[in-house]
Backbone of each chain as ProteinMPNN parsed JSONL, in Angstrom:
{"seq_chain_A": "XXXXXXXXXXXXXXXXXXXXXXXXXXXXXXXXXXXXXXXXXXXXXXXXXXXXXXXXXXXXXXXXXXXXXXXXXXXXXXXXXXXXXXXXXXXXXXXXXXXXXXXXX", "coords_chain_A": {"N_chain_A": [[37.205, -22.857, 211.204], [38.734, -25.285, 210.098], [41.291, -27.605, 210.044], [43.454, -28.648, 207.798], [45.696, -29.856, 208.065], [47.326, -33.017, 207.121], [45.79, -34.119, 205.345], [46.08, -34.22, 202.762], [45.01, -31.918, 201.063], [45.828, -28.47, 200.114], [46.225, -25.827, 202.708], [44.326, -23.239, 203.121], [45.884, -20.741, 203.229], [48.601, -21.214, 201.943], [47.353, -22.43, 199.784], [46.479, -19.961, 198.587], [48.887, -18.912, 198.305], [49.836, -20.379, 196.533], [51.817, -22.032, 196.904], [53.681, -25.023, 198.542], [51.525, -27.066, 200.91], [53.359, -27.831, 204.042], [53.603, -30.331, 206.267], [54.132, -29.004, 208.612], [53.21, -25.986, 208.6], [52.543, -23.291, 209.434], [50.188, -21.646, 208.931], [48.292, -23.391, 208.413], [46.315, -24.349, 210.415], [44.325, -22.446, 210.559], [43.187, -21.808, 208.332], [41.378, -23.093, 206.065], [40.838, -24.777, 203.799], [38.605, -24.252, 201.947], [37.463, -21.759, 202.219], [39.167, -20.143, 203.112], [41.355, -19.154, 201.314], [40.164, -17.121, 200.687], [39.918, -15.739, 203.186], [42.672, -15.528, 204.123], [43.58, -13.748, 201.653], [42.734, -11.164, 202.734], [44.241, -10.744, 204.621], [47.088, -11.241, 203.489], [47.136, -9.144, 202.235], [47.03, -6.99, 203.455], [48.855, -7.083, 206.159], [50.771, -9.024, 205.254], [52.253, -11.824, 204.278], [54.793, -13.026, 205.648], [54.841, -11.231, 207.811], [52.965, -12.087, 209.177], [53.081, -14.838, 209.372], [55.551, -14.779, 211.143], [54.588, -13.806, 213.711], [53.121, -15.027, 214.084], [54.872, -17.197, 215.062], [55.645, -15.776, 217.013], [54.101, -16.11, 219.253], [52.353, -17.738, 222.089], [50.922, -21.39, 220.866], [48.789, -21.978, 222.159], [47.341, -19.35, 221.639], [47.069, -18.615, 219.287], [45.037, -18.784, 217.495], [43.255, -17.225, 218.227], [44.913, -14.591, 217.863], [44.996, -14.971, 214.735], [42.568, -14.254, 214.533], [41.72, -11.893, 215.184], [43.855, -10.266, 213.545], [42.991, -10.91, 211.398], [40.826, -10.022, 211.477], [41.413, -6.991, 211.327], [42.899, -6.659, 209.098], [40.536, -6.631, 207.19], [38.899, -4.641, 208.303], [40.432, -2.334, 207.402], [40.782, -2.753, 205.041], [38.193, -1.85, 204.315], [37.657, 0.472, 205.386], [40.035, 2.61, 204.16], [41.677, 4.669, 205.314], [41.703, 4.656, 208.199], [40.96, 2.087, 209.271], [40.368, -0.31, 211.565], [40.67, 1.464, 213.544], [38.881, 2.953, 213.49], [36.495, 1.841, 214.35], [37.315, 2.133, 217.433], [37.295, 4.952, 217.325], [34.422, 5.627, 217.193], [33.21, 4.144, 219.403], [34.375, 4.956, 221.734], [33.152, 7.377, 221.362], [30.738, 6.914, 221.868], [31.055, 6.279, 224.571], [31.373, 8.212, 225.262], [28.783, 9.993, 225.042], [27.079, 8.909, 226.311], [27.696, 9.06, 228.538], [27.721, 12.224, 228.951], [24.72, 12.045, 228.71], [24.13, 10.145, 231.242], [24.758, 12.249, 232.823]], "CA_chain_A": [[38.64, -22.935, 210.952], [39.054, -26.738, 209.879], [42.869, -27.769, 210.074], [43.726, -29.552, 206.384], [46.988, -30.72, 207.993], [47.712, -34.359, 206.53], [44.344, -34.119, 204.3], [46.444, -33.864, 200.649], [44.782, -30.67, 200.395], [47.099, -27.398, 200.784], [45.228, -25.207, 203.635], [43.469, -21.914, 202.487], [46.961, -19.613, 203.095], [49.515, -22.134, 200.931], [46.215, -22.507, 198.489], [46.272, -18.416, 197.734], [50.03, -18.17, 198.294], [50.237, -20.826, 195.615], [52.761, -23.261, 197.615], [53.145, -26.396, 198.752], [51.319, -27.013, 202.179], [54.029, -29.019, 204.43], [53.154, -30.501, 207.713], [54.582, -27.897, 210.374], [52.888, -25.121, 207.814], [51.848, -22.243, 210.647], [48.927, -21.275, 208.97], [47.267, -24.509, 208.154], [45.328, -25.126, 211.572], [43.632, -21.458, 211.01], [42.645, -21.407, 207.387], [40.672, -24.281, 205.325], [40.825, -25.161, 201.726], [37.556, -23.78, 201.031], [36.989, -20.571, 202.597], [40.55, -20.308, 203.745], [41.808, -18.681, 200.277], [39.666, -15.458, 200.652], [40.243, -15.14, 204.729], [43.945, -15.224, 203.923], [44.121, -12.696, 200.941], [43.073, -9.616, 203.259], [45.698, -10.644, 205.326], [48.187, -10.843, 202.63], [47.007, -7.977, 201.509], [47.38, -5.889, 204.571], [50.024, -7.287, 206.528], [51.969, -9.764, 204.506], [52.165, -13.4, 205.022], [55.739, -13.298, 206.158], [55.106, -10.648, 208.822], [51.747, -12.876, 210.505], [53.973, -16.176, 209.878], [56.566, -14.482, 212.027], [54.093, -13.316, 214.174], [52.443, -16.366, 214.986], [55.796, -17.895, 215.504], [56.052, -15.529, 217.885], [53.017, -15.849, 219.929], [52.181, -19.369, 222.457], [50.363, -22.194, 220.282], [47.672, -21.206, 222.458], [46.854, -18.161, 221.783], [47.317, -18.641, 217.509], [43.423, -18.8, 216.797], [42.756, -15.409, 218.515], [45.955, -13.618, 216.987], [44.863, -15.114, 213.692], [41.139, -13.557, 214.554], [42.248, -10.335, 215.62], [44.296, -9.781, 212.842], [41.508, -10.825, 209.96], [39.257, -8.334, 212.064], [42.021, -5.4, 211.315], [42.969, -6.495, 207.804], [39.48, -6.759, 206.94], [38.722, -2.761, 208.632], [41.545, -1.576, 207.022], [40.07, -2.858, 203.417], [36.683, -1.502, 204.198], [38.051, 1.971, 205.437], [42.084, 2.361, 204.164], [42.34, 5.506, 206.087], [41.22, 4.583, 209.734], [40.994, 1.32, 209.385], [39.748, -0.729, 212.863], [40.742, 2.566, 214.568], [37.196, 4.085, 212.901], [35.47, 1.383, 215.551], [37.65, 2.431, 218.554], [36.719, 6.694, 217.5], [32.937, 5.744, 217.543], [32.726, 3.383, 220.761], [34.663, 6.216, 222.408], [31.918, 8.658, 221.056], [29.339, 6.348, 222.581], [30.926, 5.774, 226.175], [31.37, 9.679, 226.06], [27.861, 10.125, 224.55], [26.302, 8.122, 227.656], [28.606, 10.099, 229.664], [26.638, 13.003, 228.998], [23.188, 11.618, 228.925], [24.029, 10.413, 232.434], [25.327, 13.487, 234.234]], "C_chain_A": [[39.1, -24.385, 210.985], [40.508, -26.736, 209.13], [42.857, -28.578, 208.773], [44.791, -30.042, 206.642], [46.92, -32.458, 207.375], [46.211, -34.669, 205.738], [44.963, -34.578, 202.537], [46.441, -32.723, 200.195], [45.8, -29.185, 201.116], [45.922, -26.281, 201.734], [45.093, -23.459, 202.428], [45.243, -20.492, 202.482], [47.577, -20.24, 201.967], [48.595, -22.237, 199.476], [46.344, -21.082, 197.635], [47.789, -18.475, 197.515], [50.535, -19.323, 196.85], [51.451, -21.687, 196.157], [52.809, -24.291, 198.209], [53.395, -26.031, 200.479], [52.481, -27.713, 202.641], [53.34, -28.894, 205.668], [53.142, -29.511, 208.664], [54.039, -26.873, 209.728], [51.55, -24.287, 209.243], [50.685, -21.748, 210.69], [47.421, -22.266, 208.734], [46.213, -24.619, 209.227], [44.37, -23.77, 211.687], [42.632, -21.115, 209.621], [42.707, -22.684, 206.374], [40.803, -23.902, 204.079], [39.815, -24.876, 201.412], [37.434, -22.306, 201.17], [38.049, -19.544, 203.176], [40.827, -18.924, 202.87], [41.834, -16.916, 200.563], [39.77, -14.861, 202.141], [41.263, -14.695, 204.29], [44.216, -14.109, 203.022], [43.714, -11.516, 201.468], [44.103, -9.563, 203.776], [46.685, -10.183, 205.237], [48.169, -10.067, 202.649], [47.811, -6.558, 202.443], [48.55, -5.808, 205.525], [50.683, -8.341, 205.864], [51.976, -10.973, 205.031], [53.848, -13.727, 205.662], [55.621, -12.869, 207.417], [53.687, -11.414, 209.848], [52.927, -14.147, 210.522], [54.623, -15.717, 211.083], [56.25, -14.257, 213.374], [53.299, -14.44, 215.122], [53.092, -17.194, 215.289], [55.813, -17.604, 216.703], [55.255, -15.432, 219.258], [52.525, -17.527, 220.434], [51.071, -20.271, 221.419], [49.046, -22.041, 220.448], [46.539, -20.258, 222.236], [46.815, -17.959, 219.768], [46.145, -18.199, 217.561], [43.143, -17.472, 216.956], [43.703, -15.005, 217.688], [44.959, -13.607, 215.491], [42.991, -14.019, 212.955], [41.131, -12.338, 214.819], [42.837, -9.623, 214.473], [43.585, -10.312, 211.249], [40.564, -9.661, 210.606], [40.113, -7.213, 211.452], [42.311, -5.175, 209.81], [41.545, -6.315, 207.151], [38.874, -5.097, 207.127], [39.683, -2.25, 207.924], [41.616, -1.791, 205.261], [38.796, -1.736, 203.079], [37.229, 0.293, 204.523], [39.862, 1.891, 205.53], [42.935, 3.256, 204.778], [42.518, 5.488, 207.638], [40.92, 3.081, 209.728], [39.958, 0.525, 211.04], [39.539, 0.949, 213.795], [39.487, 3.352, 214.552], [36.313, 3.632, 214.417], [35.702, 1.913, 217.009], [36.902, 4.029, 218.583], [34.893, 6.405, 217.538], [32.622, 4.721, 218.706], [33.386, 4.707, 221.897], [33.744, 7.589, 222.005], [30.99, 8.306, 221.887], [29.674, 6.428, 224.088], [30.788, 7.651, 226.234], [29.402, 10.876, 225.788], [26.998, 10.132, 225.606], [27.005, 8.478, 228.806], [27.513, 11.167, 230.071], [25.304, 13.121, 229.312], [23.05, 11.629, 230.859], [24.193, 11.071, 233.26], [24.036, 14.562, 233.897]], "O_chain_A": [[39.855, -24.709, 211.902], [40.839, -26.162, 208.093], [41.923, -29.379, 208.814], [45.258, -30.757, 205.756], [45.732, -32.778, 207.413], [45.786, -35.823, 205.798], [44.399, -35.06, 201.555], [47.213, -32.248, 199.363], [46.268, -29.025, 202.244], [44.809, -26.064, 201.255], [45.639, -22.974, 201.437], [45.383, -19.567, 201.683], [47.137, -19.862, 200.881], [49.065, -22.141, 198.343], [46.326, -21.002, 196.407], [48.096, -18.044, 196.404], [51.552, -19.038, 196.218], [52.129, -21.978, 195.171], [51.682, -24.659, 198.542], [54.26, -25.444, 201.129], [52.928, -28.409, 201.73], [52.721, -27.932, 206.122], [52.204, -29.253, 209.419], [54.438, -26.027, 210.528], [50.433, -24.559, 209.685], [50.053, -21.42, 211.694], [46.21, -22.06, 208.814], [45.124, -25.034, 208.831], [43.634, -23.724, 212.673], [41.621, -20.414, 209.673], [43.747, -23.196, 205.958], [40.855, -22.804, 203.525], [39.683, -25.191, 200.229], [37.298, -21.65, 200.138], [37.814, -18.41, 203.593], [40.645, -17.812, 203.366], [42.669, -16.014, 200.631], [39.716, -13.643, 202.313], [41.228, -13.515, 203.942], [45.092, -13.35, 203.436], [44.18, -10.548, 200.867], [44.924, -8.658, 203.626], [47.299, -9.361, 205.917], [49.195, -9.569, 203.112], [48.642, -5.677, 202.222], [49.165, -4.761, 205.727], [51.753, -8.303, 206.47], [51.711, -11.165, 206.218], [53.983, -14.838, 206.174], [56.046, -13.593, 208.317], [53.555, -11.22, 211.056], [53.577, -14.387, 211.539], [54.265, -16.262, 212.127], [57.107, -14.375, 214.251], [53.034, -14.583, 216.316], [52.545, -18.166, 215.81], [55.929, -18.454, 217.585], [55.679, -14.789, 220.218], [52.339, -18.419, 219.606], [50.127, -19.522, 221.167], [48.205, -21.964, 219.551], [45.339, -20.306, 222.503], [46.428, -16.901, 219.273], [46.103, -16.976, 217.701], [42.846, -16.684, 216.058], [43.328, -15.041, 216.516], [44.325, -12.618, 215.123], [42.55, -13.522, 211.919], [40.102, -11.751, 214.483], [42.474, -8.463, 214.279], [43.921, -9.868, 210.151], [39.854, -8.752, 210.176], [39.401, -6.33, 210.974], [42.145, -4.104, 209.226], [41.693, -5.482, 206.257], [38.463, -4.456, 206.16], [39.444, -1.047, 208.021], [42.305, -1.161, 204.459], [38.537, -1.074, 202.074], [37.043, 1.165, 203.675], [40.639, 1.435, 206.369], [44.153, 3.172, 204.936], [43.339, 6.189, 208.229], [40.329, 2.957, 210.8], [38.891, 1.038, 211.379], [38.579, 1.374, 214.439], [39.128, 4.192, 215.378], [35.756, 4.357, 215.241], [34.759, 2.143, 217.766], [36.153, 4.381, 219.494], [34.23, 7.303, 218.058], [31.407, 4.563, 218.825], [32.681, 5.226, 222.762], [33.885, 8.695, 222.527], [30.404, 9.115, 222.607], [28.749, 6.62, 224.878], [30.188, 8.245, 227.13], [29.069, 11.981, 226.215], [26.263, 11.079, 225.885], [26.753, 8.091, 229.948], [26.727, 11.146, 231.018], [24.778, 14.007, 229.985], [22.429, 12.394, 231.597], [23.908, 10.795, 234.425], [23.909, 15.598, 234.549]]}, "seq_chain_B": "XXXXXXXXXXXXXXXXXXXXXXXXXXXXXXXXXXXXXXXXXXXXXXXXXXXXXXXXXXXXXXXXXXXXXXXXXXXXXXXXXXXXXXXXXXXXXXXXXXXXXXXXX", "coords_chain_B": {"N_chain_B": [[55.266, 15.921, 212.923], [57.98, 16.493, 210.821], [58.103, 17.423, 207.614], [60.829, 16.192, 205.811], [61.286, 16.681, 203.278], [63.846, 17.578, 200.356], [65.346, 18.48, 202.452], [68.104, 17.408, 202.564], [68.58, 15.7, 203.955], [67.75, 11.816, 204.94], [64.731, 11.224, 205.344], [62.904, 9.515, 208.022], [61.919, 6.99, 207.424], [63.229, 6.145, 204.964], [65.715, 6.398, 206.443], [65.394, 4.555, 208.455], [65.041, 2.106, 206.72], [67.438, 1.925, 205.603], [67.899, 3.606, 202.587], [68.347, 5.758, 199.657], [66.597, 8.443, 199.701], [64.098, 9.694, 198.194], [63.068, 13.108, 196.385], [60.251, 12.14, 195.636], [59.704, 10.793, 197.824], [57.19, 8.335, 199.438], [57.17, 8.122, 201.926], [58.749, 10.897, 203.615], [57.307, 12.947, 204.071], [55.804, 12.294, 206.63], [57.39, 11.043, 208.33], [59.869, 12.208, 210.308], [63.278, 12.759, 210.141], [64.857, 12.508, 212.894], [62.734, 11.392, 215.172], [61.154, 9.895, 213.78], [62.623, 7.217, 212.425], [62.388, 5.619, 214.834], [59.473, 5.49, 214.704], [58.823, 4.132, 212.236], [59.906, 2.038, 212.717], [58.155, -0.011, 213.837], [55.73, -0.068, 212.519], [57.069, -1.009, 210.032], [57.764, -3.487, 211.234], [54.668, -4.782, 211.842], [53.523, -4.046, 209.648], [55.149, -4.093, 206.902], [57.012, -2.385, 205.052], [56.374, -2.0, 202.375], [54.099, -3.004, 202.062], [52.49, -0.859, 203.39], [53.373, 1.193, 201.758], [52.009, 1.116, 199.489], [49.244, 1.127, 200.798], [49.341, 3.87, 200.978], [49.505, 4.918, 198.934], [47.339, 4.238, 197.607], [45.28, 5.915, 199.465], [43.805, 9.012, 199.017], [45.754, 12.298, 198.961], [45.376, 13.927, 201.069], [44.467, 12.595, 202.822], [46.63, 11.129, 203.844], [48.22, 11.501, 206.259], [46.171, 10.999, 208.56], [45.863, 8.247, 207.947], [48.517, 7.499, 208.419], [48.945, 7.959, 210.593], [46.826, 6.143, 211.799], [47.784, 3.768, 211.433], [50.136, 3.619, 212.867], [49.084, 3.687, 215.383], [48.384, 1.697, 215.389], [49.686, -0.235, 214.665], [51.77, 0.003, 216.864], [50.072, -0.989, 218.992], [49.826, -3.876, 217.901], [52.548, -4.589, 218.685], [52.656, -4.289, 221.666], [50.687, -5.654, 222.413], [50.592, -8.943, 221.325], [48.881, -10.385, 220.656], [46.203, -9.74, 220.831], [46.535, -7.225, 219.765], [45.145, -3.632, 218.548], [42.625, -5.027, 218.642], [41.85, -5.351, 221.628], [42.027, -2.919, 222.526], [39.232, -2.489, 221.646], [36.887, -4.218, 222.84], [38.04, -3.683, 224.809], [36.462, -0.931, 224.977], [34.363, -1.774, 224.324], [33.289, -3.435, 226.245], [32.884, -1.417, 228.548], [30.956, 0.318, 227.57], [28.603, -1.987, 227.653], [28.631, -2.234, 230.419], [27.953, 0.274, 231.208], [25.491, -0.025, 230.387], [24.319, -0.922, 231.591], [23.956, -0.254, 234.73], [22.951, 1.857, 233.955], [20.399, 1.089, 233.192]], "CA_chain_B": [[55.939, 14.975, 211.679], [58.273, 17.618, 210.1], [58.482, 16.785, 206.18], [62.465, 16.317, 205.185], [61.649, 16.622, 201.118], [64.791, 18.443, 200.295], [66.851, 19.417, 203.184], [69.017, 16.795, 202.385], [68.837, 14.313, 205.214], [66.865, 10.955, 204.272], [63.808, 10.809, 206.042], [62.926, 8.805, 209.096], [61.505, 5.743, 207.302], [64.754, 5.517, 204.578], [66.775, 6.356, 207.673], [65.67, 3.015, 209.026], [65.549, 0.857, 205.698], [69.097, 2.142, 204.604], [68.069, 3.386, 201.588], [68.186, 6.414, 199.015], [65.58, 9.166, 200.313], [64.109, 10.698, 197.068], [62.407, 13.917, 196.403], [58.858, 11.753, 195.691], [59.123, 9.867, 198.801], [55.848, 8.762, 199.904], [57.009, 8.368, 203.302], [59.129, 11.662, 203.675], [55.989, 13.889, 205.068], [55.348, 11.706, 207.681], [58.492, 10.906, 209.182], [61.164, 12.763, 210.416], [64.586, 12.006, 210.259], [65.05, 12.432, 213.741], [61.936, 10.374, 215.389], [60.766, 8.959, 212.13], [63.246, 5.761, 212.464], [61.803, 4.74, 215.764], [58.358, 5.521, 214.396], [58.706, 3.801, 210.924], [60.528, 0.627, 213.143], [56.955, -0.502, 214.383], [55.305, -0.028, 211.281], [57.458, -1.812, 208.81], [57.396, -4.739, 211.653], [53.831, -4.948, 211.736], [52.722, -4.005, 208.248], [55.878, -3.862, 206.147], [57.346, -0.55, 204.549], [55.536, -2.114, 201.045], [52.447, -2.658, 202.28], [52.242, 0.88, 203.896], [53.65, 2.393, 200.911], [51.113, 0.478, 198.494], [47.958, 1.652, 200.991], [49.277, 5.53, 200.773], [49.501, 5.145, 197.228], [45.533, 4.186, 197.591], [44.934, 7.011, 199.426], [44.066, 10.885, 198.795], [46.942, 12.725, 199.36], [44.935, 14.644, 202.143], [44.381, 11.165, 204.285], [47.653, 10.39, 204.305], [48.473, 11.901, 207.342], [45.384, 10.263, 209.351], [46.349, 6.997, 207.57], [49.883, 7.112, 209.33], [48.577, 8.113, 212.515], [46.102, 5.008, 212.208], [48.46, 2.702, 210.914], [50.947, 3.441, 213.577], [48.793, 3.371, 216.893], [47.665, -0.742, 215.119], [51.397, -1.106, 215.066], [52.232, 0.156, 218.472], [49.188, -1.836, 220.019], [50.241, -4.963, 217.932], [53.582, -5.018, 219.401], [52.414, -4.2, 222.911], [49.844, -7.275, 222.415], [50.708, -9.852, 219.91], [47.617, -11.699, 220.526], [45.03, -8.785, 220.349], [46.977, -5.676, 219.001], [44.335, -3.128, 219.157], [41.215, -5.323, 219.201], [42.098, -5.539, 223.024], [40.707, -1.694, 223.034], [37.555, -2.319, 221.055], [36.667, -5.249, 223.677], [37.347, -3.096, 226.73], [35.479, -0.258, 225.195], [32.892, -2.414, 223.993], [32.676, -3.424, 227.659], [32.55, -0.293, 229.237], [29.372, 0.706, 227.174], [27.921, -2.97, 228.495], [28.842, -1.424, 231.52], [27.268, 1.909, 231.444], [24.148, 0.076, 230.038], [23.773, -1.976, 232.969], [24.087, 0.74, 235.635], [22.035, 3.188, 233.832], [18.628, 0.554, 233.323]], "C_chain_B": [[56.419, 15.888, 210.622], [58.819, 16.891, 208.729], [60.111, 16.981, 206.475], [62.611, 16.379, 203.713], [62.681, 17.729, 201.33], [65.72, 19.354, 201.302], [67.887, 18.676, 202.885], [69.576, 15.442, 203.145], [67.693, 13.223, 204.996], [65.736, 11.271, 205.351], [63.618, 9.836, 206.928], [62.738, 7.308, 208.613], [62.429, 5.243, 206.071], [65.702, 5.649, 205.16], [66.73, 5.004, 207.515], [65.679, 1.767, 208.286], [67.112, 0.986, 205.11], [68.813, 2.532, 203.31], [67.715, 5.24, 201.114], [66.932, 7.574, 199.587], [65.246, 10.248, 199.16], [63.258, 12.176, 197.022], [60.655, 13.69, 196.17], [58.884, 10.715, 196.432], [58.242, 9.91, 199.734], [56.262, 8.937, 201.489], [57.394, 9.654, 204.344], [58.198, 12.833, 204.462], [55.81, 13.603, 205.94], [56.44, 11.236, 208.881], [59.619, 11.381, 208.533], [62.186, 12.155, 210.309], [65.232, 11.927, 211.357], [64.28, 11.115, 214.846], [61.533, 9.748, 214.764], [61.031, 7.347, 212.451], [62.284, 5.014, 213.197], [60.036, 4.574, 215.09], [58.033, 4.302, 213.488], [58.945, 2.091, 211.565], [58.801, -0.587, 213.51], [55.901, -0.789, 213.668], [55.785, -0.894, 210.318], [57.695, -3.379, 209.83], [56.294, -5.448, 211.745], [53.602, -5.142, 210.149], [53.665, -4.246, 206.895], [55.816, -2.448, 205.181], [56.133, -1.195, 202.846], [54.619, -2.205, 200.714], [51.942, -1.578, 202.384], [52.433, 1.83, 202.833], [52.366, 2.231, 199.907], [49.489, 1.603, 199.153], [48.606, 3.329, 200.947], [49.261, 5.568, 199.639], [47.804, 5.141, 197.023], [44.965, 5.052, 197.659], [44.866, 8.582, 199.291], [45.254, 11.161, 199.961], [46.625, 13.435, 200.671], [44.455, 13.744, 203.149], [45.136, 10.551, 204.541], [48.299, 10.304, 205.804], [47.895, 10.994, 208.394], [45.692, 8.856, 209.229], [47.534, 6.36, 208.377], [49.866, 6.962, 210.541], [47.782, 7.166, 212.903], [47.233, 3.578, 212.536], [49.954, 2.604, 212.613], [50.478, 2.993, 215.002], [48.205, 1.559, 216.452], [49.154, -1.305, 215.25], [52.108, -1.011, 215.945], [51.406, -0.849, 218.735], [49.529, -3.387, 219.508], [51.692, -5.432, 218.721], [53.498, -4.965, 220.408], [51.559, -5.737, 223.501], [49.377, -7.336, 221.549], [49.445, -10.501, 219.239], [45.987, -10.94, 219.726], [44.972, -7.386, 219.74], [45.717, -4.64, 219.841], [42.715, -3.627, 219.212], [40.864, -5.339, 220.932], [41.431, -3.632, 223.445], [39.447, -1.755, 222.587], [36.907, -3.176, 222.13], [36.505, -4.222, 224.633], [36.098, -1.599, 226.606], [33.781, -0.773, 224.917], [31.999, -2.883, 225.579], [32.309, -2.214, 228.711], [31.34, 0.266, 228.684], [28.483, -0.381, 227.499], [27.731, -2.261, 229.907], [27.677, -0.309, 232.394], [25.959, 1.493, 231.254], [23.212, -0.526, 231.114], [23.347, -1.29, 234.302], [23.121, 1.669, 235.561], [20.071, 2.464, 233.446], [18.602, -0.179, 234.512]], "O_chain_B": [[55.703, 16.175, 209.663], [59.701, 16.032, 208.695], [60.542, 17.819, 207.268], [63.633, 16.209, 203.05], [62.567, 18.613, 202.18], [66.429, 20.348, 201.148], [68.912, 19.357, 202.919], [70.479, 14.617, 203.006], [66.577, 13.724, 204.855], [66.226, 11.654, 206.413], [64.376, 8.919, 206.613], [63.291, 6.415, 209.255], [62.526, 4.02, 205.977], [66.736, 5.155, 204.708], [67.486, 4.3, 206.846], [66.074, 0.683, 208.716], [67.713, 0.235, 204.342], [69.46, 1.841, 202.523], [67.061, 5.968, 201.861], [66.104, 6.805, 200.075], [65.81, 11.338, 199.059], [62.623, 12.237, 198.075], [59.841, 14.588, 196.384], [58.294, 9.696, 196.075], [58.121, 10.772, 200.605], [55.728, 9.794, 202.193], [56.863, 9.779, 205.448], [58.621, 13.467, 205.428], [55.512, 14.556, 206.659], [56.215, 11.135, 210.087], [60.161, 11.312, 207.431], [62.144, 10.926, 210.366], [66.299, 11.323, 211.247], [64.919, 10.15, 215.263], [61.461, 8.602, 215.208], [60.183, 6.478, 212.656], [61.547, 4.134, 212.752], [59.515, 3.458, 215.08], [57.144, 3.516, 213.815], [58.369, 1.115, 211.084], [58.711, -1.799, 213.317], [55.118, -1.667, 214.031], [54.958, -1.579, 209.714], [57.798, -4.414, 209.17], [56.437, -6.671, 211.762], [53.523, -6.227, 209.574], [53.087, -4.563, 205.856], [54.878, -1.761, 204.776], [55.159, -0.519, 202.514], [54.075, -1.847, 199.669], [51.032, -1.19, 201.651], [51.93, 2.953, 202.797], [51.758, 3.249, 199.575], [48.854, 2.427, 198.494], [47.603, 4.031, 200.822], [48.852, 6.654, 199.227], [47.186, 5.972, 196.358], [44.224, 5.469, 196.769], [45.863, 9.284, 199.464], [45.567, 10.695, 201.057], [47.578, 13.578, 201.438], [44.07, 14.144, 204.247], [45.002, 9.548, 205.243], [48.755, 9.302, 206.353], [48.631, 10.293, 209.089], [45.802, 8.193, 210.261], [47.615, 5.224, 208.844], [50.439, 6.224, 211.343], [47.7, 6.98, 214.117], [47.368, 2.783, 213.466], [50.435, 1.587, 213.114], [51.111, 2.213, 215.713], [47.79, 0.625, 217.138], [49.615, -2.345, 215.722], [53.089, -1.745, 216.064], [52.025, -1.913, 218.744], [49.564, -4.24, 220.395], [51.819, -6.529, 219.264], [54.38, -5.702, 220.846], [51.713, -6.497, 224.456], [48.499, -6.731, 220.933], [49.101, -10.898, 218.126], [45.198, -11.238, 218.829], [44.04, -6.671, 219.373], [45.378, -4.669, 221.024], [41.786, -2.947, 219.647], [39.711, -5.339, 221.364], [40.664, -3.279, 224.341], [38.564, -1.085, 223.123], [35.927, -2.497, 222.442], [35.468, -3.847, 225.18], [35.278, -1.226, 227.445], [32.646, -0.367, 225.17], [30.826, -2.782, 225.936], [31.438, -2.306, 229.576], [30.605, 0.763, 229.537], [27.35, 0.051, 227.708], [26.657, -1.816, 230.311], [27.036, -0.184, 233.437], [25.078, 2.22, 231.714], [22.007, -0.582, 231.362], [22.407, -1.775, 234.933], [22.529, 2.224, 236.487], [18.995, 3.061, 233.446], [17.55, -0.687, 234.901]]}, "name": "protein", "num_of_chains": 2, "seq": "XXXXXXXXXXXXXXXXXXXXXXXXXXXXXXXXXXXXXXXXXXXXXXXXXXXXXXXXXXXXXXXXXXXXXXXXXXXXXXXXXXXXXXXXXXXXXXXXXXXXXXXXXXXXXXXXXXXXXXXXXXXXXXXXXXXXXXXXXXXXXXXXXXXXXXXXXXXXXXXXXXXXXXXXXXXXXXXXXXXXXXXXXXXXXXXXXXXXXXXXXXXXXXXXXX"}
């Protein structure tokens, strides 16, 4: 996740969204001008670049990188399966703890 | 999630946009016009009503249901925590099967 702030180049969100990067630009420090493009369009895709902007406004400076990683993990499950999305991983790790439940009793 | 097609009262999720509630509204099955609002409120903050409407349009009409019921517990758990939504359950169950594996060799 290489920051393109003051580079020239517009970071990987502003690059897909087709706009001009500016300095304070929220998503720049999470998504690169090369590889950036295609992170960002599940995003778009799934939740909207207004509703993560808003989102990562709303969340300490800190804590951006994870949010931003958390929520490519869900847009990303939620491409791959559009009905169950991430929730598919939670119903089969809960199969397994209850799986090894069994085994052990 | 009692359909409202045609009683006459908008549905829970044009309750809470203000808007028109037609006889092919996708969201109308899924939310009531009673709990709906609050339902739909968590949803169109997370994902937006256009996104959500776009992925039910994706899917069979017979996974819509499961779809809503996914889509809503990612948009409860994102608003509960911003940072990890619901990756914050895949983690702890991912640890609890670490857990179990440790105990049981």
């Amino acid at each position: 996740m290489a920051a393109t702030v003051g580079t020239g180049s517009p970071c990987g969100a502003c690059k897909f969204l087709r706009r001009k990067c500016t300095p304070d630009c929220i998503f720049a420090p999470y998504f690169c001008s090369e590889q950036g493009p295609a992170r960002f369009a599940s995003i778009h895709k799934v939740f909207g670049a207004s509703n993560v902007s808003k989102l990562l406004h709303h969340v300490a400076v800190a804590d951006r990188c994870e949010t931003v990683v958390s929520i490519a993990y869900e847009a990303q499950a939620r491409i791959k399966d559009p009905v169950l999305g991430c929730v598919a991983h939670i119903f089969a790790l809960q199969q397994q703890v209850q799986t090894m439940r069994v085994i052990k009793s």
